[in-house]
C-alpha positions as CSV (number, residue, x, y, z in Angstrom):
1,X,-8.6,-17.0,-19.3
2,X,-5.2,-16.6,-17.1
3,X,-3.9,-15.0,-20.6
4,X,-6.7,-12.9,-20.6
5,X,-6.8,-11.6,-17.1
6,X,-3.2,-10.3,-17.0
7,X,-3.0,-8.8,-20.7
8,X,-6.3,-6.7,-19.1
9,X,-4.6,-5.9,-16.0
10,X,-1.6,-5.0,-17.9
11,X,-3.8,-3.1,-20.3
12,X,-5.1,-0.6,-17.7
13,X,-2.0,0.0,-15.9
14,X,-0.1,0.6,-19.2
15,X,-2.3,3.2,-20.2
16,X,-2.9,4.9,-16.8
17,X,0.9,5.7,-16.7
18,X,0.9,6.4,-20.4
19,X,-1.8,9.3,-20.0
20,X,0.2,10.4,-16.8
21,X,3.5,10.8,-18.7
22,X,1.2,12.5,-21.7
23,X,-0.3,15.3,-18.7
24,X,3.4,15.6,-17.8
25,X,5.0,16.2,-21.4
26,X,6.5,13.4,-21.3
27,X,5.0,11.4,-24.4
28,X,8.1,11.8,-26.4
29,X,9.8,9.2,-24.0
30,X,6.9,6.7,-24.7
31,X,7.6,3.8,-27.3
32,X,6.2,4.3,-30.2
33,X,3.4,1.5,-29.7
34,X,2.3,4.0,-26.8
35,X,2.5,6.9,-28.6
36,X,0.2,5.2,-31.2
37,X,-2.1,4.1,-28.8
38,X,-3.0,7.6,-27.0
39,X,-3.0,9.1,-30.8
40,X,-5.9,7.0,-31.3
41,X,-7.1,7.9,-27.7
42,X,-7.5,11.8,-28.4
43,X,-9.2,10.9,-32.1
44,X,-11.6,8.8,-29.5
45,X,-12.1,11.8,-27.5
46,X,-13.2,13.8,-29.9
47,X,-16.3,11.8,-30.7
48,X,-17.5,10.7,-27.5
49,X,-16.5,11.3,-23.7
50,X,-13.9,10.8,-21.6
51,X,-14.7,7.6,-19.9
52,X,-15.8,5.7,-22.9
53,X,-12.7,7.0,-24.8
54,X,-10.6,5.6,-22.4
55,X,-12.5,2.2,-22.0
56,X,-12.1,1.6,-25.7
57,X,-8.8,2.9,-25.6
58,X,-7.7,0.3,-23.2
59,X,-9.8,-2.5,-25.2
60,X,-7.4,-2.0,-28.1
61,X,-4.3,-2.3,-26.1
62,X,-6.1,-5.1,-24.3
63,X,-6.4,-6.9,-27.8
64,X,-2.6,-6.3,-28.7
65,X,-1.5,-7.4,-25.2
66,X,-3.5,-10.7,-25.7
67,X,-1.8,-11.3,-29.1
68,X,1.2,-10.6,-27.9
69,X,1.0,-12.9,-24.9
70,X,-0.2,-16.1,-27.0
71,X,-3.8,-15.6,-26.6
72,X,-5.5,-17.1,-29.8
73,X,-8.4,-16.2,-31.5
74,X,-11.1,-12.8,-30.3
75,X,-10.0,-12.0,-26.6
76,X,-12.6,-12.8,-24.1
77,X,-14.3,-9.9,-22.0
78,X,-12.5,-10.3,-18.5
79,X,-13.9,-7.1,-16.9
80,X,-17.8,-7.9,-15.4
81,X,-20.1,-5.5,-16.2
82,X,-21.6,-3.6,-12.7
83,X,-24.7,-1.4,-12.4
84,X,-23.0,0.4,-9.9
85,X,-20.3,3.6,-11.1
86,X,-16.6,3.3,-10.5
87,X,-17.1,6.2,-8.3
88,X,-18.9,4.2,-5.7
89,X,-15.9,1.5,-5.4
90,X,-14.1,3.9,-2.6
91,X,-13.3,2.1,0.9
92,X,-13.0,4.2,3.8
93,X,-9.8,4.2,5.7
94,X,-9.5,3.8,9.0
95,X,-7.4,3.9,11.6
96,X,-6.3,0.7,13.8
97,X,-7.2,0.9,17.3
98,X,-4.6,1.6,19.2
99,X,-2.3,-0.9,21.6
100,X,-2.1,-1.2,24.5
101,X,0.9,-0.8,26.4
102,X,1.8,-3.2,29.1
103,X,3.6,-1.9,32.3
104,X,7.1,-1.9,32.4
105,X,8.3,-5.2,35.0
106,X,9.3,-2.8,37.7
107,X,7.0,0.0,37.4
108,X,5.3,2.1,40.1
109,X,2.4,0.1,39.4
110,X,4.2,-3.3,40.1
111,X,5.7,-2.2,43.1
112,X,2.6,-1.4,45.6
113,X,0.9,1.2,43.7
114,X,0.8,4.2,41.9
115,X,2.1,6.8,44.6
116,X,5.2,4.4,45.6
117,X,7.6,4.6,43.7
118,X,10.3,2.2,43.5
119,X,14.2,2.6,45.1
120,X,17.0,3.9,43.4
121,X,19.6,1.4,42.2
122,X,22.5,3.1,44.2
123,X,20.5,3.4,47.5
124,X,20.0,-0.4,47.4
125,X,23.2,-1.0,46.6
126,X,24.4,1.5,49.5
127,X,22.1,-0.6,52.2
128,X,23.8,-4.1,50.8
129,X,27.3,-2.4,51.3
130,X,26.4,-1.3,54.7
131,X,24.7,-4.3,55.5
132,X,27.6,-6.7,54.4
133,X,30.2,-3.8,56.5
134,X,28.2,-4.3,59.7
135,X,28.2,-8.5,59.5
136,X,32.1,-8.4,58.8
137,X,32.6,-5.8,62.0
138,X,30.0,-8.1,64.2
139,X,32.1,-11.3,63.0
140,X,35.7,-9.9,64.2
């Protein structure tokens, strides 16, 4: 089943980028396994819609990619059938809340409120040199 499940997965993205680099003229530069494969994918369209065409598309890379990966016997069918579209299986995206920011440790908020704000480095060190001049002078 572990077989299975990655030749599928494999399967789908294959051919996804396959028909991209078909819309953008750039099949030449597929292998030639690839250009096969979306040869038989626009006979496919021709008969029956788009979706279907590229389901069984994708089944019959699915097939080779499980032969080629060691898988023995009729591949098994890894995709679970749904009742609901493919269309319905979008998620919204949202945006995370956002954080919030802690105060900075010597913020106006930190040092007695919002409408104190806090000294300038070179005034306190101005007070400390006057401070340390007027204990030398009362020492003498």
């Amino acid at each position: 089943m572990l077989i299975a499940r990655r030749a599928d997965t494999r399967a789908r993205a294959d051919f996804a980028t396959w028909k991209m680099m078909a819309k953008l003229n750039g099949l030449s530069a597929l292998p030639p396994d690839a250009q096969g494969f979306l040869a038989g994918y626009n006979n496919l369209l021709e008969q029956m819609s788009e979706a279907e065409a590229t389901e069984a598309a994708i089944a019959e890379v699915y097939k080779s990619y499980y032969a080629e990966m060691g898988g023995g016997g009729t591949p098994p069918d890894v995709r679970p059938r749904s009742s609901q579209p493919a269309a319905d299986n979008v998620t919204a995206f949202r945006r995370p809340a956002p954080k919030q920011k802690k105060p900075a440790p010597f913020s106006a908020a930190t040092m007695g409120g919002p409408d104190k704000r806090p000294l300038p480095v070179a005034l306190i060190f101005a007070c400390l040199v006057v401070v340390y001049v007027a204990i030398r002078m009362l020492w003498k």
